[in-house]
C-alpha positions in Angstrom: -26.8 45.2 16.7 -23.7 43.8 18.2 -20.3 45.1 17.1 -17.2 43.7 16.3 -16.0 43.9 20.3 -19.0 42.3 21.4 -20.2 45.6 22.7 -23.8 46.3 21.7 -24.0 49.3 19.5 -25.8 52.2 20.3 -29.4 53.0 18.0 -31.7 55.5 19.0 -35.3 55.7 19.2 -36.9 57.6 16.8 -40.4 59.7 16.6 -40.9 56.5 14.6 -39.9 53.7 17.1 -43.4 52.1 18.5 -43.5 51.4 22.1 -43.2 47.8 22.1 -39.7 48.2 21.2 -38.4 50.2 23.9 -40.2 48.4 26.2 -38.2 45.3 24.9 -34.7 47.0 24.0 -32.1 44.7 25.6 -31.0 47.9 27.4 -34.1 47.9 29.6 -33.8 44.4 30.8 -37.3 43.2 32.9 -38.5 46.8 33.4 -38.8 48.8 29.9 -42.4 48.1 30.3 -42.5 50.7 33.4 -41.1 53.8 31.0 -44.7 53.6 30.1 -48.1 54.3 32.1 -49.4 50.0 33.5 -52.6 51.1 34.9 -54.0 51.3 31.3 -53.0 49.5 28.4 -51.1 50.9 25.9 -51.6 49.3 22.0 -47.5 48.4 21.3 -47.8 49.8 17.7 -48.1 53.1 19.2 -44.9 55.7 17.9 -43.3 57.6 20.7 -44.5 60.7 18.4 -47.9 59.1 19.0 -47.3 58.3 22.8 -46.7 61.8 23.6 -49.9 63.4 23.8 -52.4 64.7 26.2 -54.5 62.1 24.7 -52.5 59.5 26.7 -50.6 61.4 29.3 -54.4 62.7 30.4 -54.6 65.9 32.2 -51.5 66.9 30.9 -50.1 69.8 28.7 -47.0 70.7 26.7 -45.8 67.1 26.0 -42.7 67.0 23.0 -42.1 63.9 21.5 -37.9 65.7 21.5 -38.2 65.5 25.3 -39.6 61.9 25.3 -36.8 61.0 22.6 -34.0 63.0 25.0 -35.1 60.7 27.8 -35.4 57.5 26.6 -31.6 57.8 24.5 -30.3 59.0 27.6 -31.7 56.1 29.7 -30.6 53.7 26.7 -27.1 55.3 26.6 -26.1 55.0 30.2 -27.3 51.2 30.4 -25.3 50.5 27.3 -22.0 51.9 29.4 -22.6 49.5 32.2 -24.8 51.7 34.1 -27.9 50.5 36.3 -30.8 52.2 36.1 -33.5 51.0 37.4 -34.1 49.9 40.8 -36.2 47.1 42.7 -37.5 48.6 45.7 -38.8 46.1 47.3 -37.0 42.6 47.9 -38.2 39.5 45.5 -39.8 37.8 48.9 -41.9 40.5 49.0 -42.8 41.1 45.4 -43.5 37.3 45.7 -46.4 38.1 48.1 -47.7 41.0 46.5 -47.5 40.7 42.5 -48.5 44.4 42.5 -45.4 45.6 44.1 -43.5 44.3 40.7 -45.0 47.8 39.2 -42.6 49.8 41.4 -39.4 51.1 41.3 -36.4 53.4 40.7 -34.9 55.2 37.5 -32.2 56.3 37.8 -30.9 59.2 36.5 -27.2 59.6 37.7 -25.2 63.6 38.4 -21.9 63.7 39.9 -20.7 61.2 42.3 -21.3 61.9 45.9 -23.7 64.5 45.4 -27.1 64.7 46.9 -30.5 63.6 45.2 -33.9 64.0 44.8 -36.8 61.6 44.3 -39.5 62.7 41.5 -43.0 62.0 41.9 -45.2 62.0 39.0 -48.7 63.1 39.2 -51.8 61.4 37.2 -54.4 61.9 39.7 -53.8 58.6 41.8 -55.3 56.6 38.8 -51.9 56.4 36.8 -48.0 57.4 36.5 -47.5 60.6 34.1 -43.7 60.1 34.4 -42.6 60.4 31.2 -44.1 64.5 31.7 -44.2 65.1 35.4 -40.8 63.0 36.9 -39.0 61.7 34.3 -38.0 65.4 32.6 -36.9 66.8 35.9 -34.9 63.8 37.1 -32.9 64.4 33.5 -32.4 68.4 34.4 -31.3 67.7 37.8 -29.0 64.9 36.7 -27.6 67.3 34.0 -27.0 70.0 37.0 -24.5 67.7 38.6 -26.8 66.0 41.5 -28.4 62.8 40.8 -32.3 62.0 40.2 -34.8 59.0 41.1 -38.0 58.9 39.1 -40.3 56.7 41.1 -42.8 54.0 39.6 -45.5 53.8 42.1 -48.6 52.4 43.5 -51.6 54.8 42.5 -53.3 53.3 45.5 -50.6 52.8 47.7 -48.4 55.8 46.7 -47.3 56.9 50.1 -45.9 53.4 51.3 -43.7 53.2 48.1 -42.7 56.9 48.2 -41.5 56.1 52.2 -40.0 52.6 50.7 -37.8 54.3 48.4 -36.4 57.0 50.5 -35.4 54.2 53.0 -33.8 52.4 50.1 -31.7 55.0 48.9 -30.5 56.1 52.2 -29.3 52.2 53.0 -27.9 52.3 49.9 -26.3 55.2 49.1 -22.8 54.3 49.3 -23.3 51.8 46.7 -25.6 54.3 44.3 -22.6 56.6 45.3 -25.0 59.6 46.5 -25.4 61.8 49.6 -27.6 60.7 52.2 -28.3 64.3 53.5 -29.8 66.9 52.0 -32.1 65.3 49.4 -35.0 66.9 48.4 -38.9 65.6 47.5 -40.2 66.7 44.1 -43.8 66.4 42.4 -46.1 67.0 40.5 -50.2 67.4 41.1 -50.9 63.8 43.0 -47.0 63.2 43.0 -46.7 67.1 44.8 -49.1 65.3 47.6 -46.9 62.7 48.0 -43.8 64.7 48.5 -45.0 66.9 50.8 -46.5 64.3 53.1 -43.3 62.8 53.3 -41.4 66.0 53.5 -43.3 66.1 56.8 -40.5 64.7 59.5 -43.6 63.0 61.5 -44.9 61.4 58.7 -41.6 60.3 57.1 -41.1 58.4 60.9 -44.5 56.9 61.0 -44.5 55.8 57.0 -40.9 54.7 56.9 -41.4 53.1 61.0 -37.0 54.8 61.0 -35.9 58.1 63.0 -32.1 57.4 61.6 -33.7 59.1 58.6 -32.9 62.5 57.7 -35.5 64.9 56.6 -35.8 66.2 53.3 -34.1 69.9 52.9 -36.9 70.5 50.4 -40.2 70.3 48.6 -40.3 71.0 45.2 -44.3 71.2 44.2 -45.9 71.7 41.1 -49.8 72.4 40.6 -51.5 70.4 43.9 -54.9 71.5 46.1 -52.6 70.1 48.9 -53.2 72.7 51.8 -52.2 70.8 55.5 -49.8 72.3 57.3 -47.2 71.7 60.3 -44.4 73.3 62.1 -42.3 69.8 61.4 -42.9 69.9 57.0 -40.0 71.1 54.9 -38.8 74.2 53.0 -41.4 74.0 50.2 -40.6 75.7 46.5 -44.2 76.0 44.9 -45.3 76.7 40.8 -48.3 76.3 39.3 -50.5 78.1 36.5 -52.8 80.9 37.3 -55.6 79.2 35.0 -55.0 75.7 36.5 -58.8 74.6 36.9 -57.5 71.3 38.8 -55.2 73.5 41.6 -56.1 76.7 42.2 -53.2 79.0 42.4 -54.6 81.1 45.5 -54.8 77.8 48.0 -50.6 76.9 47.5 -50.1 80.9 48.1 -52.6 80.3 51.3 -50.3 77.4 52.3 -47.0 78.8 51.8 -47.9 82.0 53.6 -48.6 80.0 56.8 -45.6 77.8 56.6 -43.5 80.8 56.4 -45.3 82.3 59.1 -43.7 79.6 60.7 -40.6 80.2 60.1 -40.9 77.3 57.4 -38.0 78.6 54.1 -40.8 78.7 50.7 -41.2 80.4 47.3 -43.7 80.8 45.2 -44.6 81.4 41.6 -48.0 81.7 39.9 -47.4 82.1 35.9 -50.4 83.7 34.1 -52.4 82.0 31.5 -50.8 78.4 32.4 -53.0 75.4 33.2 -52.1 72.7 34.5 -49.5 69.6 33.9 -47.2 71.7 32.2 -43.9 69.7 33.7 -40.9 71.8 32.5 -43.0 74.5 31.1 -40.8 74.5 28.0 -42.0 77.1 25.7 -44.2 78.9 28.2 -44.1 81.9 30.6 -42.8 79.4 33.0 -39.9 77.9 31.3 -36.8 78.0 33.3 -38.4 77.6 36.8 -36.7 74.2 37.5 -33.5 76.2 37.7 -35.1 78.5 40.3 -35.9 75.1 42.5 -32.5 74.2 42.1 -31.3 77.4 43.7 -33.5 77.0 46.8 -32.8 73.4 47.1 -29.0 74.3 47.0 -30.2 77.3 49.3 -31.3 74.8 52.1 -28.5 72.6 51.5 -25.9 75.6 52.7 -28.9 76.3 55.5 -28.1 72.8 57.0 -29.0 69.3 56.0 -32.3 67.6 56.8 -33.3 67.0 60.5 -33.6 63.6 62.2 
């Protein structure tokens, strides 16, 4: 609906809204269809209420159609103000030559101007995207904090390359998205977690993004991964996960964190009884509230020094 000023009024989705029309609202231009998982199809007649399950957002728990709702009205919202959201992370030459790299990119989910971000990796076991649970949520909180958040749309089988693309496109490009090029921070979930702490690793960022103007992350934020390698060059490293996660066992993050901060490596850690896994913001569970504790030690780094080149 367009009003009287030619502005385009503001309607929100509903529980009732089916996915085809978000995925076509005029507010999300070329890309609405990558709010939603690609590497499966979706029926369109689907109701957000319906779309936020564990029966689509597989191996997944504690999914609310409110959160899905908060996300997508925010998104909505700030495009209908004028503000971009999504971004291209690769160059249309390149897309040309590689159709597959059309299924990436950016949302952005802008804090205060000037401040520092972090790039959210969903999980989904390399097979899909779960970011409406596992990057999407926490992109909102930290925008809502005052820093600003990238949800990435990646590659499930080339996930690292897109994870090093888009920290080399923000960081050309952060005058422009109007954010702090030092002292970002990696976060993820499960298969997402792998990915940020690969690239948390200062060697690997090098060799991945083939740049040493690059700064280092100042922190990993991780949520239920097996990931267990270890190096005296990875990053600070905050750590959750469930104590009955039957996909990442709690002991083998506690064994890796114990050995990066043998080596003098910043980490926490927090194991929450009775949780399984995919529980993203852990609203309504024993764990509720920890994406304010990753704040704190991301900010905590932050005042330790930014990232390294």
């Amino acid at each position: 609906m367009v009003t009287g000023g030619g502005k385009i009024k503001f309607e929100p989705f509903t529980e009732d809204t089916v996915i085809e029309e978000v995925i076509h609202d005029p507010a999300f231009g070329d890309f609405g269809r990558l709010l939603f998982p690609v590497n499966f199809s979706l029926p369109g007649s689907l109701t957000l209420r319906e779309v936020s399950s564990s029966r689509v957002y597989l191996w997944y728990s504690h999914i609310f159609t409110e959160k899905t709702l908060d996300i997508l009205n925010q998104l909505k919202a700030w495009s209908l103000e004028g503000r971009r959201i999504f971004f291209p992370i690769y160059t249309e030459k390149e897309m040309g030559k590689n159709p597959a790299k059309r299924d990436t990119g950016l949302f952005f989910f802008p804090g205060e101007p000037g401040r520092e971000f972090g790039i959210m990796n969903a999980g989904g076991a390399f097979y899909y995207v779960g970011a409406m649970q596992d990057s999407f949520p926490h992109a909102l909180e930290v925008s809502r904090s005052g820093c600003n958040g990238f949800a990435l749309i990646y590659r499930p089988d080339e996930p690292y390359e897109d994870l090093a693309r888009a920290i080399a496109f923000i960081h050309d490009h952060a005058d422009e998205l109007q954010v702090k090029a030092e002292g970002y921070s990696l976060w993820g979930g499960s298969a997402g977690a792998r990915m940020a702490a690969v690239l948390g690793n200062r060697n690997y960022l090098r060799a991945l993004t083939g740049r040493k103007d690059i700064p280092q992350a100042v922190a990993v934020i991780m949520q239920y991964t097996g990931y267990s390698a270890v190096s005296e060059k990875d990053a600070p490293v905050y750590a959750c996960v469930g104590s009955r996660d039957g996909i990442a066992n709690w002991r083998v993050m506690e064994r890796r964190l114990k050995m990066l901060n043998a080596m003098g490596i910043p980490t926490e850690f927090h194991v929450y009884e009775g949780l399984g896994h995919g529980f993203g913001l852990g609203t309504g569970t024993r764990a509720e509230g920890w994406i304010k504790d990753a704040e704190a030690f991301w900010k905590n780094q932050i005042m330790a020094g930014a990232g390294r080149k």
